[in-house]
N, C-alpha and C positions, 0 to 999 in steps of 0.2 A: 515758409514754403518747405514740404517736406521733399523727402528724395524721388517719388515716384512724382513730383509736380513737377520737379525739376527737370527730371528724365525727358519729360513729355515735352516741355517746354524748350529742351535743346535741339529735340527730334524734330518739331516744327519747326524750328530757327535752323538746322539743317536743310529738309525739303525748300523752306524759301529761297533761300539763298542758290539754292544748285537748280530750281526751276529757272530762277531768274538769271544766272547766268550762262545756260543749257540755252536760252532765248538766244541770246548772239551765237548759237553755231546752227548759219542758215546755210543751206547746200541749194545746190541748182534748181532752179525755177523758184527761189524766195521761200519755202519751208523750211516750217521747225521742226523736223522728227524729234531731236533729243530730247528738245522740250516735254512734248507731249508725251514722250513715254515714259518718263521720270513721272509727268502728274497722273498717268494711268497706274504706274505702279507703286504711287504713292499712297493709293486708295482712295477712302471715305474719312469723313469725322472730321477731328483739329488736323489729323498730318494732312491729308487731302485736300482739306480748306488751305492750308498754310502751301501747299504748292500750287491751288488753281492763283492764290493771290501772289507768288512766286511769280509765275505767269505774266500775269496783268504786268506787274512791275516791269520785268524785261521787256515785254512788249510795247509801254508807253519809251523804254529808256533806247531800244534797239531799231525798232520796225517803223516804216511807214503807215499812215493809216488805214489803208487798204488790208495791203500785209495782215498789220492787227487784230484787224476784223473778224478774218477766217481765222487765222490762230486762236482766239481766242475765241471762238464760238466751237471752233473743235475743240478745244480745252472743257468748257462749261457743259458740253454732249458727255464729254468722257468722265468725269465727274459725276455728274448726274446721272448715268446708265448705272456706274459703279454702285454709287450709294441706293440706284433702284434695286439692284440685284444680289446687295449685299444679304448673305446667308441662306442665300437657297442653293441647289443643287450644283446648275452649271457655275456659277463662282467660287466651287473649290478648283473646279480642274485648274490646273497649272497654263492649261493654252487660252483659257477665257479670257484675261487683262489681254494677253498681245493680240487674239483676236478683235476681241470688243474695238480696241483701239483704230486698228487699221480697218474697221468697219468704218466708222464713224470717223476719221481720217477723208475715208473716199466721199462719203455721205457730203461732208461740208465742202469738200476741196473741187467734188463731182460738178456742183451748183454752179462754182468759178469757173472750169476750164469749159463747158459746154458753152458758156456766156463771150470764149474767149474766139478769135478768130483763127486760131493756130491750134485748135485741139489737138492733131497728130503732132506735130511736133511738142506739146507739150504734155503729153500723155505719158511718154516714159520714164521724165524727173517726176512726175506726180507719183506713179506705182514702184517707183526706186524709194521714193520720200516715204511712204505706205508700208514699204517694207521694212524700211530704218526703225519707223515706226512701233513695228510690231518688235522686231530681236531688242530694242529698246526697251518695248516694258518688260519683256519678258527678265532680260540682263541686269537690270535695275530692283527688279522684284528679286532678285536673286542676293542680289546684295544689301540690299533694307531687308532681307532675309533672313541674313548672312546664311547662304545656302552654294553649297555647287562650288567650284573654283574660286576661290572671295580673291586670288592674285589675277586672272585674269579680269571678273567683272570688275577691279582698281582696276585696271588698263582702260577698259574699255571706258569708264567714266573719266578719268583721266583724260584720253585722247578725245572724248568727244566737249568736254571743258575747256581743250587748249587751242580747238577748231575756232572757237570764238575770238582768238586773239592770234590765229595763225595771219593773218594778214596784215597785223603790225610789224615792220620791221626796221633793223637797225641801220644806219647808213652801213651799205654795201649790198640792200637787198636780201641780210641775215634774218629769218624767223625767229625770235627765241620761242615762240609757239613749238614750233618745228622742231625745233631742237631738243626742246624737253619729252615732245613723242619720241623723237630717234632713240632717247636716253632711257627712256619707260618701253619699248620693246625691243632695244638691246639685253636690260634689267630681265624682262619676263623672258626672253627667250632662250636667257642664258641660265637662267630657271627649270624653266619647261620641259626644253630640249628644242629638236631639229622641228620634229613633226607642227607640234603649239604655236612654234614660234614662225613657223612658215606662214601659217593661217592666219594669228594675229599679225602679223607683216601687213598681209592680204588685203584682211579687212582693214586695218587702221589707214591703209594707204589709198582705198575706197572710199573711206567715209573724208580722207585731205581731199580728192579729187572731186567729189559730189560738192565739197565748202569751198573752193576753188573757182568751179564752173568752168572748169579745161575740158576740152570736149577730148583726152587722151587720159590714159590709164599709165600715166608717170608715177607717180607717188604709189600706187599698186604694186607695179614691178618694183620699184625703188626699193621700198617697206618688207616687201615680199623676200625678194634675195639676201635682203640684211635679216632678216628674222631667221632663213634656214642656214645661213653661214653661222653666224651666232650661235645658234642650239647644234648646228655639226661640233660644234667648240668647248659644248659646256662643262664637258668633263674636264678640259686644260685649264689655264688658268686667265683669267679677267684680260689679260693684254693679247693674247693671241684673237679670241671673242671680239673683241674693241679693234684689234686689228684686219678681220677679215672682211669687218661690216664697212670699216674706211675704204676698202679696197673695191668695194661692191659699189660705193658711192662715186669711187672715182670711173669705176668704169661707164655707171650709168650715164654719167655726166660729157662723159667723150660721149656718147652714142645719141643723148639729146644735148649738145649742145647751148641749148635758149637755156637752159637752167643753169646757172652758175655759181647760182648762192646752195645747191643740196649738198655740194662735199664740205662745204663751209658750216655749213647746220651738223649733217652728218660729225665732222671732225670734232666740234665742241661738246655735240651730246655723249660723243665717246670718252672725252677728256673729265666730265662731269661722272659717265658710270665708273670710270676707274678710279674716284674717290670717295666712294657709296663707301660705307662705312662695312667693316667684314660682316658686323653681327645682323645684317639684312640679308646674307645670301644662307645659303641652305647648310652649308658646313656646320655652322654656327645651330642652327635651328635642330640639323638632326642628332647634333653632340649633346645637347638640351634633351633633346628624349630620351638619350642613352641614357642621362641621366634618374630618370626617372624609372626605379627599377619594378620589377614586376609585384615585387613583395607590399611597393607603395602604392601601385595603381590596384593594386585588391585590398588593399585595407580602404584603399578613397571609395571603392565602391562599393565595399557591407557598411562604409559609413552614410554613402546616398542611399543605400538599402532600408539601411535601420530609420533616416529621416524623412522615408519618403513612406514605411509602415506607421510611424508616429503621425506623419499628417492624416493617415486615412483615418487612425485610431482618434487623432481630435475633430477628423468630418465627423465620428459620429454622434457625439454629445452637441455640436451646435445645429445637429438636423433631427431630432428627436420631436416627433408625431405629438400633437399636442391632442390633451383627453378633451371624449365625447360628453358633453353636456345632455343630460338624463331629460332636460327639459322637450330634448327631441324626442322621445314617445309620446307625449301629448301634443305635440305640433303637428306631428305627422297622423296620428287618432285622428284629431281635430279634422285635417283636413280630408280624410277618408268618409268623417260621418257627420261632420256639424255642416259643409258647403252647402248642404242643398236643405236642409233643419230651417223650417218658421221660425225658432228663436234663435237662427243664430248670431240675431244683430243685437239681441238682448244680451243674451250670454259673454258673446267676445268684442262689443266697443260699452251697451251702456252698462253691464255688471263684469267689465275685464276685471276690475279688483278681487272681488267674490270669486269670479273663478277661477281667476291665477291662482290665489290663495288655498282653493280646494286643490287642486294639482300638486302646489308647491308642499302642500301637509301629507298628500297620500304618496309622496315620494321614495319617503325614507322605509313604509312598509313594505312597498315592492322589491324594491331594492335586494332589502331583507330574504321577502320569500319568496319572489320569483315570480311573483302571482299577484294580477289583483281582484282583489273582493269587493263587493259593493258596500262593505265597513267601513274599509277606509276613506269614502268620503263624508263628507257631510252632510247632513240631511236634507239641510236647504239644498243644496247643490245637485244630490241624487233627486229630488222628490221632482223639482225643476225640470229635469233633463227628459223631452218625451223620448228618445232615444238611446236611456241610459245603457241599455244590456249591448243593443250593439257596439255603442260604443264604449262598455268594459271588454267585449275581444276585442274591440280591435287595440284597446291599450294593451293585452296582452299577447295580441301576435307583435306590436311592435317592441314590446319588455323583451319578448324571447328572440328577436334579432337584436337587439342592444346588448342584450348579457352576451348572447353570441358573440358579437363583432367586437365589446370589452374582453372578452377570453381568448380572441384570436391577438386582439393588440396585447396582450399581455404575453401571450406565449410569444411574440415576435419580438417585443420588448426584451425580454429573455433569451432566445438568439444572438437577438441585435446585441445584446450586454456581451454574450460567449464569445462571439465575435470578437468584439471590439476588444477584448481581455485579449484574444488570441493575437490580436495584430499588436498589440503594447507588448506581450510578453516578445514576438518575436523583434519587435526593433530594440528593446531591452539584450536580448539574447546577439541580433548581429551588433551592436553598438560595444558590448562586452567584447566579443570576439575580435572586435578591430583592434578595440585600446590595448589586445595583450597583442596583437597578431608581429609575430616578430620580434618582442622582448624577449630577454634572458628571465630564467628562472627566477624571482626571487631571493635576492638573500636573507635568510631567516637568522644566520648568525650561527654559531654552532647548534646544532638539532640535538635536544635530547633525547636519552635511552628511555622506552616504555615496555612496560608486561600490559596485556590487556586478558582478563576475566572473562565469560561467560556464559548464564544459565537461562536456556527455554523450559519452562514446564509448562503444560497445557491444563487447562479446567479440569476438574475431577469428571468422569467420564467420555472426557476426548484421549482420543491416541495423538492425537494434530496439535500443536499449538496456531492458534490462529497470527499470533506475531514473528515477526523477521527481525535478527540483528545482522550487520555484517561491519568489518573495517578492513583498511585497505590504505597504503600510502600512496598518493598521486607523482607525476614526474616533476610537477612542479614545485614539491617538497613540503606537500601537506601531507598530514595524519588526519583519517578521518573514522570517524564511528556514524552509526546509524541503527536508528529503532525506531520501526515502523509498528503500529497494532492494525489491526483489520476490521471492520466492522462485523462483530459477533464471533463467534468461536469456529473451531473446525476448518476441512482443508478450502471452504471457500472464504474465508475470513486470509487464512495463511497464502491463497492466492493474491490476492491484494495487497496483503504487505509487501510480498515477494517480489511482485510486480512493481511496485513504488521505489522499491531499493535497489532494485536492477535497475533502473531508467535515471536513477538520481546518480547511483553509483555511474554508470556512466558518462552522462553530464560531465562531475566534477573530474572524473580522468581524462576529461577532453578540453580541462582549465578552463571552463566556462566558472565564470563566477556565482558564488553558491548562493547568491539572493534573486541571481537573474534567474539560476536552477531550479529555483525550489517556485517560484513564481510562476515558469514555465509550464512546470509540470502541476503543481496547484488547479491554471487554469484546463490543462488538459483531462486533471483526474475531475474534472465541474464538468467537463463535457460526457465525459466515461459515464457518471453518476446520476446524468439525466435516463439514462439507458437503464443501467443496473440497480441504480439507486442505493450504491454501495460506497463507503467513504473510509478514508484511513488517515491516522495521525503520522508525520513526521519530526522527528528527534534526531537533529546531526549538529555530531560537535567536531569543530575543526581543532588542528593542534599545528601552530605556524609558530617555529622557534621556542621559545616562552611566553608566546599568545594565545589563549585561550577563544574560543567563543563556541556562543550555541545560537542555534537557531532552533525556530517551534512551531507546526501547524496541531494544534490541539493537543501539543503530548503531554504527558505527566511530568514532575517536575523532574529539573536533574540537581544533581549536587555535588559540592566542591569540596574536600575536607582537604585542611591544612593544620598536620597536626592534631589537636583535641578541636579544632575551630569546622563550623561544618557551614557551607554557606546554601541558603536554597534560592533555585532558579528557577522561575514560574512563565509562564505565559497566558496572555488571553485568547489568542487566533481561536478559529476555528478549525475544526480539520481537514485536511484537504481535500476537495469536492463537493465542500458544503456553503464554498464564497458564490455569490450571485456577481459580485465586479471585480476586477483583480487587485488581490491584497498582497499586502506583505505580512511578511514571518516575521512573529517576533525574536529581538536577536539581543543578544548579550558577549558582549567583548568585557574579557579580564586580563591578569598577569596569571602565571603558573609559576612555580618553584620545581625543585629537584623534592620528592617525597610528597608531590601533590596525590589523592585522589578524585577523579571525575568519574559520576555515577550516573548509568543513564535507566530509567524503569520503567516500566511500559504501567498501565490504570490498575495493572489487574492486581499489585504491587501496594501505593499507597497512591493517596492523593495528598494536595495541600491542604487538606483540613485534616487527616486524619496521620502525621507521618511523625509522633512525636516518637515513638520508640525504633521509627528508624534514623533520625536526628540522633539519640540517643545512641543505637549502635553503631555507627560511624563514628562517634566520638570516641568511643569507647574501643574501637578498635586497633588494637595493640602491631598487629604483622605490619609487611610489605606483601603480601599475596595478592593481588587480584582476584583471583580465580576463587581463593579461599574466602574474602569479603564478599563475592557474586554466591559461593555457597551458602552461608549465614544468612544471606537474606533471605533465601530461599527458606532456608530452611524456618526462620525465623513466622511467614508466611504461612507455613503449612504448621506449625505450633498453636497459631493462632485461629486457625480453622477457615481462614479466608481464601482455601483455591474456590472461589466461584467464577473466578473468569483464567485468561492464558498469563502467562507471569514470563515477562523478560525484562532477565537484569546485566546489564552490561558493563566492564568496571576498568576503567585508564589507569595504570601507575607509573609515575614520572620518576622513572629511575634515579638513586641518589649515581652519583661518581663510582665507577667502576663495577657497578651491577650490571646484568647483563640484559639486552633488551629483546625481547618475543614480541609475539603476536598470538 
């Protein structure tokens, strides 16, 4: 049995149990209101079966048979109206259960008292019983909710549970029924306050008097004066509260004297709240929140942020529109022009093979050309057909709404994809930002000294280079570089990049992490490039203590010289704006030394097939200059006669010990 069976199965073993003990708190003139509003606001299904059979139980263990009868046929109405009205309009409002109820209350209960010889007199416990009723399901729906006051609807279930056993008592006349109410709205009142606690008084001492069948409103006033002493109190401390409600009991008690057991009841429910344990009252609960400081309760909420855009993001792969079957332009042909056709009993039951077959063969031409021709079928098949020509239009009015309505599922498909990147990328993005929200900066260890290099040259007849570099240390004690290229040369190429390295650049200075960044933005420059149809590479290397890494959406390679040793860094990505689903950057983590160089180069540069002579001058490179390695390539480049595209080189030098470090 898994957890959700379980769940289910306690919740029914719940509802039973409190139907059926809701059955022994009968009030004057022999109704169950508690009853029935627990199984009114229990609903339909297992929980609602599991209370009308709550019901029945109590009913055979408490009531007469009579009794019985009506309870439980107002039970079986209220149940059965539920589950008729289950998910239409009027079954959302909040007032529908406790009306339904007390409709169907009067309905059953109406039958009995007209039948009876005392209808005025027994007319007013009936519409008192009707209204128990109704605040019953209402108050109970509230708390199978868990909606609205959950410490008052405990009370109210509480006290209308212990009506049932209010009439047991102990030699002397003592309720412990009784007593455990006086103790549960002492509890709430000193809770609440003056106002709450007066009202539940009120009521709880209404609903003793209706389970009683005292034809005085004792237990009202009783309840009532102990609830507003109590909440006048609640700011003092637990003994003075305890004490003014004993004082209120003893007075009632002189003034009706027939009662003698309430200061007795009263006196023990007070001796019982003053040994409630502290961590139940409010002190306790609100030193609990304090604890909970602001900086935790925002990071718990971009974490339900981030898992609550994950789920959308995995709704949309298990609801993906399933493809149209091509076999529907010839069903629907068919049925346009063969219905009313002399052969069409020939054709589609005694030659269905022969003609499926023709259909099934001229399939893949259409497809193709968009068109059909009276070629692609078969001779037997066309020569056969007295209605062939109308029925090639009409295979090709329904071809040319299938290719349609496949080009619009497709272009939606495509949406549907940018979408669903967009909602991955952002629970990606708030999910990062919690795990750092509030940490201390990284220790990277002592950070070392850089120079960094670098050269834009633009194509032989541009003034622009179409590629962007920039670097920049973050607060949270990264070194970063960046090289972007742009799609094609000139200043709208060099807008692109620009714009990719501004948006990344700020990401990473806002300690977003640089996979969820780059991912981010990835999916955003897919949406840009549906518009513009414009795309760019990203190149960024981080530098965290003596950690190296890179990350790559289609760029050129970069490279690591250590010494005469030269290491190359490649990628496969694509570039960014040209992913259909959301991908990740390829990424490379190293170590770094003191006299490393990291070189980063845009296409226009070398590529991995063709970079042996710049392997070669890297190796070969004798300084510590950056600047002056970023110029040899360059120049090396224009040696070679290959400015035909934007050329940027950009060059990291990991200072030895006591060299000085730039930008």
């Amino acid at each position: 049995m898994n957890k959700e069976q379980m769940s289910l199965l306690l919740g029914c073993g719940v509802r039973f149990f409190l139907s059926a003990a809701l059955t022994g708190s009968t009030v004057a003139g022999g109704y169950q209101p508690f009853a029935l509003g627990f199984a009114a606001a229990a609903g339909t299904g297992a929980a609602g079966g599991a209370a009308l059979a709550g019901c029945l139980t109590g009913a055979a263990l408490f009531l007469e048979f009579a009794d019985a009868l009506r309870f439980l046929a107002a039970a079986v109405l209220i149940f059965a109206a539920a589950t008729a009205f289950e998910g239409t309009r009027p079954a959302k409002s909040p007032l529908f259960t406790p009306v339904l109820s007390v409709f169907l209350f009067l309905c059953v209960h109406f039958i009995y008292l007209f039948q009876s010889f005392r209808f005025w007199d027994n007319l007013f416990p009936c519409l008192a019983a009707a209204a128990l009723t109704g605040v019953s399901a209402r108050l109970y729906t509230l708390l199978l909710r868990q909606e609205g006051n959950r410490q008052l609807t405990l009370l109210y279930v509480s006290v209308t549970l212990l009506t049932s056993v209010a009439g047991l008592a102990l030699p002397g006349g003592i309720s412990p029924g009784r007593a455990a109410v006086c103790c549960l709205l002492l509890y709430t009142a000193y809770q609440q306050g003056m106002g709450i606690g007066a009202a539940a008084g009120i009521c709880t001492g209404l609903a003793m008097d209706l389970c009683s069948g005292a034809d005085t409103l004792f237990y009202a006033a009783a309840y009532g004066l102990s609830g507003l002493l109590a909440g006048l109190r609640s700011r003092c401390g637990r003994g003075s509260a305890a004490a003014l409600t004993a004082l209120a009991a003893l007075l009632l008690s002189a003034i009706w004297q027939d009662t003698p057991s309430l200061l007795a009841e009263t006196l023990l429910g007070c001796t019982v709240f003053l040994f409630l344990p502290g961590k139940l009252f409010s002190g306790k609960r609100v030193q609990e929140k304090e604890d909970v400081t602001l900086l935790d309760r925002l990071r718990l909420q971009l974490k339900e942020s981030s898992a609550a855009l994950r789920d959308l993001y995995d709704s949309f792969s298990r609801n993906s529109a399933p493809t149209e079957n091509p076999a529907i332009i010839f069903d629907r042909a068919a049925e346009a022009t063969c219905r009313g056709c002399a052969l069409c009993d020939l054709c589609w039951q005694k030659e269905y093979t022969s003609t499926f077959n023709a259909m099934n063969d001229a399939t893949p031409f259409l497809l193709e050309r968009g068109r059909a021709l009276p070629k692609d079928f078969p001779p037997h098949f066309s020569s056969r057909c007295i209605h062939f020509p109308e029925l090639l239009t009409s295979i090709n009015g329904e071809l040319s709404a299938f290719l349609l309505r496949r080009q619009y599922r497709l272009q939606m498909e495509e949406t549907r994809r940018s979408a669903q990147g967009q909602y991955a990328q952002l629970s990606d993005l708030l999910a990062s930002t919690a795990s750092h929200l509030g940490q201390a900066a990284p220790a990277f260890g002592t950070a070392p000294s850089w120079r960094v290099g670098a050269v834009l040259s633009p194509k032989e007849g541009e003034s622009v280079s179409g590629d962007s570099i920039s670097s920049f240390e973050t607060t949270q004690g990264r070194f970063c570089m960046l090289l972007s290229d742009g799609m094609g040369t000139g200043e709208a190429a060099r807008r692109e990049s620009s714009m990719t390295l501004r948006l990344m650049e700020r990401f990473l200075k806002a300690g977003i992490d640089p996979e969820a960044a780059l991912k981010t933005l990835n999916s955003a420059l897919s949406l840009r490039s549906s518009d513009t149809g414009s795309f760019t590479t990203i190149d960024l290397f981080l530098l965290e203590g003596d950690q190296g890494a890179v990350y790559k959406y289609g760029a050129a390679p970069s490279y690591v010289k250590r010494g005469g040793r030269v290491q190359r860094i490649t990628g496969g990505c694509l570039p960014a704006g040209l992913h259909t689903q959301p991908a990740p950057p390829d990424s490379s983590h190293f170590p770094l030394e003191d006299g490393c160089f990291v070189v980063q180069i845009s296409d226009g540069v070398a590529d991995a097939g063709h970079d042996e002579w710049l392997l070669n001058l890297l190796a070969g490179f004798p300084g510590s200059d950056p600047q002056l390695l970023a110029n040899a390539i360059v120049a090396q480049v224009r040696k070679q006669g290959q400015m035909s595209d934007d050329c940027a080189v950009q060059v990291l030098y990991l200072c030895s010990a006591g060299e000085k470090k730039e930008v």
